[in-house]
VOPAGU-2260 file (C-alpha; in pm, 1 decimal, decimal comma):
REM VOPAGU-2260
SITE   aa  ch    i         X         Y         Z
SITE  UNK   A    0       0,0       0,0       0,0
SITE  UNK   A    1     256,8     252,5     120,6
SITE  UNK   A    2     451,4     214,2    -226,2
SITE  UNK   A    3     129,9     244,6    -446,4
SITE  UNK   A    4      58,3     577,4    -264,4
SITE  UNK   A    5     454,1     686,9    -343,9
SITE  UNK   A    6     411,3     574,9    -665,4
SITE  UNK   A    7      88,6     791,1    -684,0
SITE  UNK   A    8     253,4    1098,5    -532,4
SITE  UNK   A    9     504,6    1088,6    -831,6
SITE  UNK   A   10     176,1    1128,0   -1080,0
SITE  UNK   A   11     -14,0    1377,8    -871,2
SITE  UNK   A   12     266,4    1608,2    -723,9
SITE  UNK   A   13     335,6    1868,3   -1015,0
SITE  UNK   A   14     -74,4    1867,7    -981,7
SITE  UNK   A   15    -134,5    1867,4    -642,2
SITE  UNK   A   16    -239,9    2146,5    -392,0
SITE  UNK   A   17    -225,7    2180,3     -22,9
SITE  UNK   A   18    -296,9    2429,0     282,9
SITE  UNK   A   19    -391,4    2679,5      57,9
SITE  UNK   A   20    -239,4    2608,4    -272,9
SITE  UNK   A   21    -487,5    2554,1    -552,8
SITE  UNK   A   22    -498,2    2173,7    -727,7
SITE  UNK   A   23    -397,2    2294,5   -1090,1
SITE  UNK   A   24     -89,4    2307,6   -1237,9
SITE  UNK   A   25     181,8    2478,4   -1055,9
SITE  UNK   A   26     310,2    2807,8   -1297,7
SITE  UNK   A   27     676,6    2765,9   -1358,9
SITE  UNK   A   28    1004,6    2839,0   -1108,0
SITE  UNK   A   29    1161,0    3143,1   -1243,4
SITE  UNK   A   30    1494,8    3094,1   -1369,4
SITE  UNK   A   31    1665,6    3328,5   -1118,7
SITE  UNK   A   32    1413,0    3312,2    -837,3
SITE  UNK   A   33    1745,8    3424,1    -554,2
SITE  UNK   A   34    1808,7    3770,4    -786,4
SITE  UNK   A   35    1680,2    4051,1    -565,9
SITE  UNK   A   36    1288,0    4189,0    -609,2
SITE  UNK   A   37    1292,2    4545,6    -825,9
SITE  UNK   A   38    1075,3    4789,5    -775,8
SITE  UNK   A   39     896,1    4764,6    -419,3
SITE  UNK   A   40     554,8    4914,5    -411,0
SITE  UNK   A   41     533,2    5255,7    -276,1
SITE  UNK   A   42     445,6    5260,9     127,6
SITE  UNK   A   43     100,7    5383,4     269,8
SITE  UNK   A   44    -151,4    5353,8       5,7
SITE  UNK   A   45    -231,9    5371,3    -397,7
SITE  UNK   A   46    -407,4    5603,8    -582,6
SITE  UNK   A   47    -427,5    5967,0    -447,9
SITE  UNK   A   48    -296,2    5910,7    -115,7
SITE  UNK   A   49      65,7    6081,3      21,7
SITE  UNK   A   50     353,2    5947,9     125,9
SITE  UNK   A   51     338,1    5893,4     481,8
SITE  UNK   A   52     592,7    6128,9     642,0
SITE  UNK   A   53     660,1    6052,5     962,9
SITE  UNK   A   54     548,6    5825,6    1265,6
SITE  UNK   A   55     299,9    6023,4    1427,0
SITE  UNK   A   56     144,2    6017,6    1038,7
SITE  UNK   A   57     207,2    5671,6    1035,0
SITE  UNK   A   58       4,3    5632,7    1412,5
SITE  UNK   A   59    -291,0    5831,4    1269,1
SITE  UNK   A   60    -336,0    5629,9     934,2
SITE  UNK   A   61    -298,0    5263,8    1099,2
SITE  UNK   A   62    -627,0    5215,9    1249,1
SITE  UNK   A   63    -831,0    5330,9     929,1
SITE  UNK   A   64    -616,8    5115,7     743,7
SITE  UNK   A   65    -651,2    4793,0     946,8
SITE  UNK   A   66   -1020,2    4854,2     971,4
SITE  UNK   A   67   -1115,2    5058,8     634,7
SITE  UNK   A   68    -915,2    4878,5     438,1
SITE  UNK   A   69    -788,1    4592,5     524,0
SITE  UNK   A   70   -1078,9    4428,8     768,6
SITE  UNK   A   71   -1352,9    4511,7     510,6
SITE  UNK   A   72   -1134,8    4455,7     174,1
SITE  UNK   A   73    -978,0    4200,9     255,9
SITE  UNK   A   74   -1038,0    3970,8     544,9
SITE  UNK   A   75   -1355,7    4042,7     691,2
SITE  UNK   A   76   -1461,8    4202,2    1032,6
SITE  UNK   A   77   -1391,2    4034,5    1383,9
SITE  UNK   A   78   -1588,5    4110,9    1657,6
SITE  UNK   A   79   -1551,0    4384,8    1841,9
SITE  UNK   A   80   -1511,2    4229,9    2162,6
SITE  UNK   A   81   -1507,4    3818,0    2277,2
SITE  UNK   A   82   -1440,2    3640,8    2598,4
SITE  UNK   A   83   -1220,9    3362,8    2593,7
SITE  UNK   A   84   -1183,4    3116,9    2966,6
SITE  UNK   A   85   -1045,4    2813,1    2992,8
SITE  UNK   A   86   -1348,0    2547,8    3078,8
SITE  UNK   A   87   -1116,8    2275,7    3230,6
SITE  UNK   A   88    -738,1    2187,7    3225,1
SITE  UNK   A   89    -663,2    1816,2    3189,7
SITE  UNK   A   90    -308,8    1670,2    3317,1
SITE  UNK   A   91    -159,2    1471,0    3042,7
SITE  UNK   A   92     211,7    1436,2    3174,0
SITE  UNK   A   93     382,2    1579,3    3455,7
SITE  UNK   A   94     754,7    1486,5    3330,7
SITE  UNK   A   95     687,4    1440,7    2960,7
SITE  UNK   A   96     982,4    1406,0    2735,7
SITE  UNK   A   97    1232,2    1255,7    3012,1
SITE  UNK   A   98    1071,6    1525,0    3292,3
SITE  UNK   A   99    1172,7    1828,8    3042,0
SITE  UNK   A  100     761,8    1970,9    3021,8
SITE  UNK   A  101     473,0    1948,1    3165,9
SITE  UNK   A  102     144,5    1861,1    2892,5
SITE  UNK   A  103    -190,0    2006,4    2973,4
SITE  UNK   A  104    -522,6    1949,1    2781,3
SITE  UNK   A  105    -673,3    2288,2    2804,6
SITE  UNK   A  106   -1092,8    2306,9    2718,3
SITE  UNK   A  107   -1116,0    2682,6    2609,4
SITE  UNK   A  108   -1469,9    2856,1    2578,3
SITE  UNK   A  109   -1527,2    3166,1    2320,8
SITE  UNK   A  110   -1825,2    3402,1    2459,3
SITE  UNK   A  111   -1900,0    3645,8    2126,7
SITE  UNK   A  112   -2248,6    3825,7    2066,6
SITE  UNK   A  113   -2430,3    3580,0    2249,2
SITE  UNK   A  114   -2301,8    3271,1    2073,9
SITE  UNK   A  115   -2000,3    3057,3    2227,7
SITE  UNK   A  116   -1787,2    2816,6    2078,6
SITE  UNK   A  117   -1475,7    2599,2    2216,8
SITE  UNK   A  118   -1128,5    2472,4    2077,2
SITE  UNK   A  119    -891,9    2242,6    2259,9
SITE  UNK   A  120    -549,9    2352,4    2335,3
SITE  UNK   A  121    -281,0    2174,6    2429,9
SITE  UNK   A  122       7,3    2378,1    2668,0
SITE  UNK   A  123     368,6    2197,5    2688,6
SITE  UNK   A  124     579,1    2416,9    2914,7
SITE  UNK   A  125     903,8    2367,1    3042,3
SITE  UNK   A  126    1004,2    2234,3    3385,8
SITE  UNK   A  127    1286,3    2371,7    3490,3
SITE  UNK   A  128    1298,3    2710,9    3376,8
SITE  UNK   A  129    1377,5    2958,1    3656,3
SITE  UNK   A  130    1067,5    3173,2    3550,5
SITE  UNK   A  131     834,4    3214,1    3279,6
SITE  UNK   A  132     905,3    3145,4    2950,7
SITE  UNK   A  133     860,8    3252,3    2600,7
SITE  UNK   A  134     573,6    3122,3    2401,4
SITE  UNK   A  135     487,0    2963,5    2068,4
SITE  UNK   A  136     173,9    2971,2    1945,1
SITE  UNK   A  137     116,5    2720,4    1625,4
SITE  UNK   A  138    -215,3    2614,3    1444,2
SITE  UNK   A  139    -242,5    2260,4    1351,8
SITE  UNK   A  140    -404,1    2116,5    1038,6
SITE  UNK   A  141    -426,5    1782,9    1150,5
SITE  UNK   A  142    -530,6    1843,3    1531,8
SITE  UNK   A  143    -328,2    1816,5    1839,9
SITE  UNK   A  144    -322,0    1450,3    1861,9
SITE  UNK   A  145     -96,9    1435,2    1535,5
SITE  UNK   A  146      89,0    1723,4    1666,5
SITE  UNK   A  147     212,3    1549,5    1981,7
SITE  UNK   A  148     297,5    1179,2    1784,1
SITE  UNK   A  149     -41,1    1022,1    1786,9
SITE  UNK   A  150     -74,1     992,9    2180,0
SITE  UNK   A  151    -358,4     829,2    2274,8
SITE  UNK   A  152    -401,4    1042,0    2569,7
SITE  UNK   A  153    -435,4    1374,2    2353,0
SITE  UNK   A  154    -805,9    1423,3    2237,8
SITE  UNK   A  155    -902,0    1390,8    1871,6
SITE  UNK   A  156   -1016,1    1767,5    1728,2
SITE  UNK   A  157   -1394,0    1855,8    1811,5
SITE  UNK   A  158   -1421,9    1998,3    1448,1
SITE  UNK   A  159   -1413,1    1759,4    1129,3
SITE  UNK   A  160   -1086,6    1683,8     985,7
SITE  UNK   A  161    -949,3    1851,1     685,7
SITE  UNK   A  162    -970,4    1662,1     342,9
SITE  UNK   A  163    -576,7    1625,7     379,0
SITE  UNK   A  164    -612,3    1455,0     699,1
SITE  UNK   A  165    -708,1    1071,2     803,6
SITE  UNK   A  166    -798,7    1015,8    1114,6
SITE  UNK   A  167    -664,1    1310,0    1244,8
SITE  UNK   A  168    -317,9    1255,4    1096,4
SITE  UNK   A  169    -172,3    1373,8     729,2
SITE  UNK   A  170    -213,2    1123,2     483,9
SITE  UNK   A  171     165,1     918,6     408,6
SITE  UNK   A  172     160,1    1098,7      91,6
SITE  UNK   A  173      73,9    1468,2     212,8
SITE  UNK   A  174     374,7    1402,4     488,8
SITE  UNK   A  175     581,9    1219,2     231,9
SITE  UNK   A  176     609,0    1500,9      53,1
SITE  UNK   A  177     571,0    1841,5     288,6
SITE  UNK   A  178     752,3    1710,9     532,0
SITE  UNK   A  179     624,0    1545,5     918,6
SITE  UNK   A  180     666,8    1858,8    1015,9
SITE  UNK   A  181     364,2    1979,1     851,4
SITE  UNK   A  182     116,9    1763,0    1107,4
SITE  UNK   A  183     410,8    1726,2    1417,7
SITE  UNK   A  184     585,5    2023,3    1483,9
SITE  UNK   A  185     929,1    1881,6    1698,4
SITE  UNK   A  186     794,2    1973,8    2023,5
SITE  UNK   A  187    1089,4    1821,6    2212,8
SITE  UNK   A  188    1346,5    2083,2    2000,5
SITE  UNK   A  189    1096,8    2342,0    2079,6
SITE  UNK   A  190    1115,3    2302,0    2451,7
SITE  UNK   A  191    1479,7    2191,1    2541,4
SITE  UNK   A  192    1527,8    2550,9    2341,4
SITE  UNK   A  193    1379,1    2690,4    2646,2
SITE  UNK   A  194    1034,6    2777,2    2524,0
SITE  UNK   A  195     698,7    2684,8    2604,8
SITE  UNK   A  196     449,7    2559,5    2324,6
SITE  UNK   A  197      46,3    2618,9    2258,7
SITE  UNK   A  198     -81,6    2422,1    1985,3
SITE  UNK   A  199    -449,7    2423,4    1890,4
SITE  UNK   A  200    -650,8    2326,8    1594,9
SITE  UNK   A  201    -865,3    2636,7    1475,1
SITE  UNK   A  202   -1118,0    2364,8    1277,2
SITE  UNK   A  203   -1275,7    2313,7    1599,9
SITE  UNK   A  204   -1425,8    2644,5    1562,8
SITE  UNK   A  205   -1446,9    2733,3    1167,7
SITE  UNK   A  206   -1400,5    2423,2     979,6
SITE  UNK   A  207   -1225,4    2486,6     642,0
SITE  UNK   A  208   -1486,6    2385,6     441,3
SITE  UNK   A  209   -1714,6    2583,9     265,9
SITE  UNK   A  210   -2037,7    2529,5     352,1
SITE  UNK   A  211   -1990,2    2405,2     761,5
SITE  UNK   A  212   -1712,9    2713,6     741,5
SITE  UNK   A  213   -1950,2    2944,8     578,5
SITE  UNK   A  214   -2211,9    2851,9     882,7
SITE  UNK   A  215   -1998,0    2897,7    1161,6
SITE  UNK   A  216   -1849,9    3242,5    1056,4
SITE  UNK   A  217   -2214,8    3369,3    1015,0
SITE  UNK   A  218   -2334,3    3225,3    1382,4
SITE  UNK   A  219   -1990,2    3419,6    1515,2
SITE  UNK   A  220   -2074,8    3721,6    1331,2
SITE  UNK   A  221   -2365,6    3815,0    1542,7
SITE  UNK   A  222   -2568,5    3968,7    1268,8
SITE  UNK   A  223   -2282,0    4163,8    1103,3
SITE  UNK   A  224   -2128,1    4087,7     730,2
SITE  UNK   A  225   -1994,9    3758,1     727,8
SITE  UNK   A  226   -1600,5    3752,2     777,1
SITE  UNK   A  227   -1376,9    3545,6     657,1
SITE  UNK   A  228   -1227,9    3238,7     785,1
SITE  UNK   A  229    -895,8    3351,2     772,8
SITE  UNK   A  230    -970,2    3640,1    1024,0
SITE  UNK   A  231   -1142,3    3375,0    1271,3
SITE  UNK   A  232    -841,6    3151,9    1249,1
SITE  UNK   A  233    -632,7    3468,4    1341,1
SITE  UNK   A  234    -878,6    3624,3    1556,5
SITE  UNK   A  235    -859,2    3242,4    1751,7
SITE  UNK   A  236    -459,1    3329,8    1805,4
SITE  UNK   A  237    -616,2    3623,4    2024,6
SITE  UNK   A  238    -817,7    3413,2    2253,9
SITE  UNK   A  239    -550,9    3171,7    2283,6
SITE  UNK   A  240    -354,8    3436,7    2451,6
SITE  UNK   A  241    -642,9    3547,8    2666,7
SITE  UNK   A  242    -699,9    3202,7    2798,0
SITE  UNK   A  243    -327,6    3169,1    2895,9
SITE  UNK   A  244    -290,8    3536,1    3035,6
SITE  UNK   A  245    -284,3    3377,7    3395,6
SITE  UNK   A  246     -57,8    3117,4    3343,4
SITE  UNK   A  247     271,0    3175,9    3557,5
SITE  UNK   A  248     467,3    2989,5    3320,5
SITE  UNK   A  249     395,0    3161,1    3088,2
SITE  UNK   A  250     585,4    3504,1    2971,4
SITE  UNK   A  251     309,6    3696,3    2789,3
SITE  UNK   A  252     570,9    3943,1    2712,4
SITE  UNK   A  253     725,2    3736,5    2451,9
SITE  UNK   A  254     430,1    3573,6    2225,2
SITE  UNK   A  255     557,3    3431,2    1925,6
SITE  UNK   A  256     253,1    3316,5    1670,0
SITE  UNK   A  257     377,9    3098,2    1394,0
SITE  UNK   A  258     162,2    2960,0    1062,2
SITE  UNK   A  259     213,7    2761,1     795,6
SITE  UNK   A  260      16,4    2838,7     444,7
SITE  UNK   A  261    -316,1    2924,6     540,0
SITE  UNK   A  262    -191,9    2958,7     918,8
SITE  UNK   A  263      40,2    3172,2     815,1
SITE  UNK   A  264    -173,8    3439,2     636,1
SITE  UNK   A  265    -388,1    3396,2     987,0
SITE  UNK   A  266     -69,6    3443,6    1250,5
SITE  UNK   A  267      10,2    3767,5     994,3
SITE  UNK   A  268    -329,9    3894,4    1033,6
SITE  UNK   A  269    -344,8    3834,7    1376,6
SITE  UNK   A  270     -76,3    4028,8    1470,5
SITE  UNK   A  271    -191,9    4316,9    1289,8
SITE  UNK   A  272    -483,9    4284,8    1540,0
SITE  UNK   A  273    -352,5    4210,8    1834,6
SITE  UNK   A  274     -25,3    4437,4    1995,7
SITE  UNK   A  275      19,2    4140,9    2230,3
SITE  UNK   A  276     179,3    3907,1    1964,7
SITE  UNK   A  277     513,6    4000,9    2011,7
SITE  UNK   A  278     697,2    3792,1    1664,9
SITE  UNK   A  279     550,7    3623,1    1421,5
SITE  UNK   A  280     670,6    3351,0    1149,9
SITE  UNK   A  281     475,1    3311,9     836,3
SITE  UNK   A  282     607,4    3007,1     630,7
SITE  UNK   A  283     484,7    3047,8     237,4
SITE  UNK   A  284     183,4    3191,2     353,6
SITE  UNK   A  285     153,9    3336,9     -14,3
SITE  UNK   A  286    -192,2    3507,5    -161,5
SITE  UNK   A  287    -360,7    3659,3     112,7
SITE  UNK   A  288     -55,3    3627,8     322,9
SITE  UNK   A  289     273,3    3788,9     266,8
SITE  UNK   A  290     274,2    3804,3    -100,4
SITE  UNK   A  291     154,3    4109,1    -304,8
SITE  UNK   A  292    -188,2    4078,3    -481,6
SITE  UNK   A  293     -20,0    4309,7    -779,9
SITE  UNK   A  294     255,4    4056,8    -831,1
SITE  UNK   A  295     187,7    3861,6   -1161,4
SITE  UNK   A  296     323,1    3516,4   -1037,9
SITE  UNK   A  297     145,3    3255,0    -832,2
SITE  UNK   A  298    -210,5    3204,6    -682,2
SITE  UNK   A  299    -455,7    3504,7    -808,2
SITE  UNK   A  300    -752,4    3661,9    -613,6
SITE  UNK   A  301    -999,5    3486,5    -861,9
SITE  UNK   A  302    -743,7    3157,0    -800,7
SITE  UNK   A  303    -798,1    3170,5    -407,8
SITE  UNK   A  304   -1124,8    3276,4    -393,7
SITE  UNK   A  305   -1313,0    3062,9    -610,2
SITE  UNK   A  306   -1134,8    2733,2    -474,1
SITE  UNK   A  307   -1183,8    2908,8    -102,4
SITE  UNK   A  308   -1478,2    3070,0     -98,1
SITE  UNK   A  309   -1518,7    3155,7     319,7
SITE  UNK   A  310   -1101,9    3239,4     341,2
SITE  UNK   A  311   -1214,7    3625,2     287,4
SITE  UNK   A  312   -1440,4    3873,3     259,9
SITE  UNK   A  313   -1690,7    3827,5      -5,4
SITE  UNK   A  314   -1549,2    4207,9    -112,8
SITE  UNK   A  315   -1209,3    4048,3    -191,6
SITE  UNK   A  316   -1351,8    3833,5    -462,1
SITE  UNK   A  317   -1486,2    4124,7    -654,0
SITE  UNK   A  318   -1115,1    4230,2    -719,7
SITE  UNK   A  319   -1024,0    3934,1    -948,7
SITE  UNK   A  320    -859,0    4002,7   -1284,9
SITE  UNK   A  321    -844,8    4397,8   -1134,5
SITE  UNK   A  322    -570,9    4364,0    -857,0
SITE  UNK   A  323    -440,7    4707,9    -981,6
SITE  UNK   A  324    -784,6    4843,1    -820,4
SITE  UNK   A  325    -698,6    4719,9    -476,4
SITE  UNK   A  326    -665,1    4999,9    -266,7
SITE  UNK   A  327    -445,0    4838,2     -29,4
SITE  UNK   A  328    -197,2    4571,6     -44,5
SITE  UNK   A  329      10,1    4304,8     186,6
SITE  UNK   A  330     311,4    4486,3     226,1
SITE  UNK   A  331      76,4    4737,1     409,4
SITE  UNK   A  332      -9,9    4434,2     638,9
SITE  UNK   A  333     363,8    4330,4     683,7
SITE  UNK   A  334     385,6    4728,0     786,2
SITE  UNK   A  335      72,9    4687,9    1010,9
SITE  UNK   A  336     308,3    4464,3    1251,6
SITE  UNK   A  337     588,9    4692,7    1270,6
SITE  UNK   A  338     846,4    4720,5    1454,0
SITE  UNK   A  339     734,5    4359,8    1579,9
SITE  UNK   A  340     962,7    4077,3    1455,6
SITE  UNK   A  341     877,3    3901,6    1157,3
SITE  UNK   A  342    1017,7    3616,0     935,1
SITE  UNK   A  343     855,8    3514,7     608,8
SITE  UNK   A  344     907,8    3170,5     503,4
SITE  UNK   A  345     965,0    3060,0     149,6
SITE  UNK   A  346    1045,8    2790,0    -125,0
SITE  UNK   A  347    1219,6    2757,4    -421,9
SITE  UNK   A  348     961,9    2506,4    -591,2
SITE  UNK   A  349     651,2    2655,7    -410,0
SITE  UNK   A  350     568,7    2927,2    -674,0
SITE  UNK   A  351     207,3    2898,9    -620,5
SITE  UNK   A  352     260,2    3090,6    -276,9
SITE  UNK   A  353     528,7    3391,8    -485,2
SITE  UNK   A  354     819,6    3405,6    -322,5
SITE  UNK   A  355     914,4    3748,2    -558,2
SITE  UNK   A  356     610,1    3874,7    -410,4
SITE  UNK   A  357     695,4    3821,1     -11,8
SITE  UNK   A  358    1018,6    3970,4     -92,7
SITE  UNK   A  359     854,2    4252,0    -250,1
SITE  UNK   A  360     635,2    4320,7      24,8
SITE  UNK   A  361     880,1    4309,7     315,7
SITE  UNK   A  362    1082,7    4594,3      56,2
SITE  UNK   A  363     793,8    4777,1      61,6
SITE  UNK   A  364     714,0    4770,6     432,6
SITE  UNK   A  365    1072,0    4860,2     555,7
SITE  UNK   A  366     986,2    5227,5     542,4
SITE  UNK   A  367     744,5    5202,8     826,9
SITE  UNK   A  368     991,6    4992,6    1065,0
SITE  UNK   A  369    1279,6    5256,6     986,3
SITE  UNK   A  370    1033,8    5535,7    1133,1
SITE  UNK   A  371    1044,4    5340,1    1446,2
SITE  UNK   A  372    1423,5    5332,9    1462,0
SITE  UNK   A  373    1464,6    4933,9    1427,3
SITE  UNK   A  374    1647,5    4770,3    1217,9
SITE  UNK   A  375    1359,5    4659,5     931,5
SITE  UNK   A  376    1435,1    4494,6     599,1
SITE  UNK   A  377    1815,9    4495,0     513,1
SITE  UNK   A  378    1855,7    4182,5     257,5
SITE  UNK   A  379    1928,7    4229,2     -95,5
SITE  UNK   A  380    1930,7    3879,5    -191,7
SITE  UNK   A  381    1681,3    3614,1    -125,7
SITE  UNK   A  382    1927,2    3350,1      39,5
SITE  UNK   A  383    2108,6    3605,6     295,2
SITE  UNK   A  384    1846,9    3577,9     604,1
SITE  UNK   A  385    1930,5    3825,3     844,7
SITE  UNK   A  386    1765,2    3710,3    1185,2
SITE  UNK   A  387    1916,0    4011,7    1369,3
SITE  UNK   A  388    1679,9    4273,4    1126,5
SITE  UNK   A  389    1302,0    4320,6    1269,8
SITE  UNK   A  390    1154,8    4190,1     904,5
SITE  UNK   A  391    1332,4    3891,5     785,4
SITE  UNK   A  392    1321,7    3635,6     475,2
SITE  UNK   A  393    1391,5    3326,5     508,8
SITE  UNK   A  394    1434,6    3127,1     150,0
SITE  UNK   A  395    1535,1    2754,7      62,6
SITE  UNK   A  396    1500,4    2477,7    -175,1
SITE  UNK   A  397    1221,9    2227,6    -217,2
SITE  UNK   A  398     836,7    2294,7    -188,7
SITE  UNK   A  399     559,2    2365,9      -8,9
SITE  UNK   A  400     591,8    2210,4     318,6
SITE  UNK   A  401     742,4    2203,8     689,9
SITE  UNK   A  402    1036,3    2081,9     718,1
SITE  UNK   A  403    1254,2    1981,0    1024,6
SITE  UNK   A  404    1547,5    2250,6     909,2
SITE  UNK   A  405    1285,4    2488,6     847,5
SITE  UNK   A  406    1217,0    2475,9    1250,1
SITE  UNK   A  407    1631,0    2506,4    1319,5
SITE  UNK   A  408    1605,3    2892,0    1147,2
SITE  UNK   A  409    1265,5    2930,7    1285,7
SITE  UNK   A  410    1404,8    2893,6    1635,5
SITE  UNK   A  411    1724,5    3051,5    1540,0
SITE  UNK   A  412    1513,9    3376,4    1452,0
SITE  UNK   A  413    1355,1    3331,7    1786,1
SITE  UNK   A  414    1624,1    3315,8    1966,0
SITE  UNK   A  415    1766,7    3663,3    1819,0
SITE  UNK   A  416    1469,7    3841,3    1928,3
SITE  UNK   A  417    1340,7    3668,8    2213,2
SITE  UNK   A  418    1485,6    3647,9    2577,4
SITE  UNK   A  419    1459,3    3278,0    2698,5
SITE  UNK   A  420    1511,0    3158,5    3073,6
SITE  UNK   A  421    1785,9    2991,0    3103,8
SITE  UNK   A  422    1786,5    2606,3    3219,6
């Protein structure tokens, strides 16, 4: 069985789509795909709009931006206010992995307009740290269970599974070829690094699937215009954090959200929203993500929207085949998260999510981290990450997956930004 389904991933790969990558035809690599981005798009806004000038003109033009713009353009609106507790906390392990962490099974409730909802979390924080630590917040496709190796003593997701799923864990073929890393992050690494992990599985609330998706963003919108399912999964980031903001543990000051693909245009999102999220790390999180809509490579608006309907506003549709109408674009988002730490995963072979267009965008929102005095975007070549800069890219071979070296810069971008207690 396993070598028919090898056999079939040969066929289907140059076909095949995943966590937000369409199933057609993947447009080719381009033949110099390290050379560095020309012309980044002008900072602050299109059409008749200045230059922004300084910060305090920076300050004034974020919020109608984020909300104006990008909330109902874009992504939808979140609700304008939620309560997030934790129901019950379950004791997994005490001394899991050799005594390094501690596992917890946390039942978290979602109070919003009058309708609730609950996601399972599961907390793995070091033992022996001296005081809190840093945390990492990831979104799993598959559910915790296949996050944490299959243990039997980790629940299955509440939500249904994804199509790339069985059983709660990726396919052999899916992990075959993006990597174990894209269902099991390496949660041992993680912690003997010093940091505590959250992982949660945002399907429990907003299924992606069109119509059960569709439903459940309408029942949390309370009346309003339905959002999109990308701002849930982000806005579900943000009651993470509130259900952990009395953990001792737990450093709050240091919040790290990390997404892969569709997770990763959520955790970017997110931290536009939320001034808590302290670093981010978006790997290929492409159309909707990091990646300008006015770059002419990769996934299109009419691409993204017609094979994911509920990802984004229904307003975002109406810009297919006119990106050059779009009165905002992402490197405005990348901006929105400044001076916050940010590293944007990306792929030689995964030209579906446009690695020209992350690098363009991070270009583009420099300007607004240099008003803040950090150190923003200072690459000139695709392959030269620098993890001491605030905005970072991050670029490799192979496709569109996780991959276990993907995690060693991950953490070594985390550990240039982030102060971790010492074991």
């Amino acid at each position: 069985m396993r070598r028919w389904m090898i056999g079939l991933a040969v066929l289907v790969i140059p076909a095949l789509g995943l966590f937000g990558c369409m199933s057609v035809v993947l447009p080719a690599v381009p033949a110099e795909v390290e050379r560095p981005a020309a012309r980044p798009p002008v900072l602050a806004a299109f059409g008749d709009d200045p230059a922004v000038e300084n910060l305090d003109d920076w300050t004034n033009r974020r919020a109608p931006l984020l909300r104006t713009l990008f909330q109902e353009t874009v992504y939808g609106v979140p609700p304008e206010s939620a309560e997030a507790r934790i129901a019950d906390t379950r004791l997994v392990e005490a001394d899991a992995y050799g005594g390094l962490a501690r596992l917890e099974e946390l039942t978290v409730d979602v109070e919003v307009g009058g309708e609730s909802a609950r996601f399972l979390m599961m907390l793995a924080t070091p033992n022996n740290a001296p005081g809190p630590s840093p945390i990492i917040l990831i979104q799993t496709f598959c559910g915790n269970r296949a996050a944490f190796g299959g243990r039997e003593d980790v629940s299955a997701p509440l939500g249904p599974y994804p199509g790339v799923c069985d059983n709660g864990f990726a396919e052999p073929v899916v992990e075959l070829v993006f990597g174990r890393a894209i269902s099991e992050p390496p949660v041992q690494r993680i912690l003997a690094r010093g940091y505590a992990v959250a992982i949660f599985y945002a399907g429990d609330v907003v299924p992606d699937e069109t119509e059960a998706g569709t439903q459940a963003l309408a029942r949390l919108a309370g009346g309003q215009p339905r959002w999109g399912a990308i701002a849930a999964w982000g806005w579900l980031y943000s009651r993470a954090i509130d259900a952990l903001s009395d953990n001792a543990r737990i450093d709050l000051d240091q919040v790290a959200v990390w997404g892969h693909s569709r997770n990763g245009k959520s955790a970017l999102f997110a931290a536009a929203l939320d001034p808590r999220i302290g670093l981010v790390i978006a790997h290929q999180s492409g159309t909707g993500g990091a990646t300008l809509s006015r770059n002419a490579e990769g996934e299109s608006i009419e691409e993204i929207t017609s094979t994911y309907p509920h990802w984004f506003a229904e307003t975002f549709a109406s810009y297919a085949g006119r990106e050059d109408e779009l009165p905002v674009d992402q490197h405005m988002l990348l901006a929105l998260i400044a001076p916050r730490p940010v590293l944007l995963g990306n792929a030689r072979r995964d030209a579906w999510s446009d690695p020209h267009g992350a690098f363009r965008a991070a270009q583009g929102a420099d300007a607004v981290y240099e008003l803040f005095g950090v150190e923003g975007f200072e690459q000139s070549d695709m392959r030269e990450t620098n993890f001491d800069a605030e905005l970072a890219y991050y670029f490799r071979n192979g496709r569109h997956g996780v991959t276990t070296s993907d995690w060693d810069v991950f953490l070594h971008f985390l550990d240039a930004h982030f102060t971790r207690a010492e074991r």
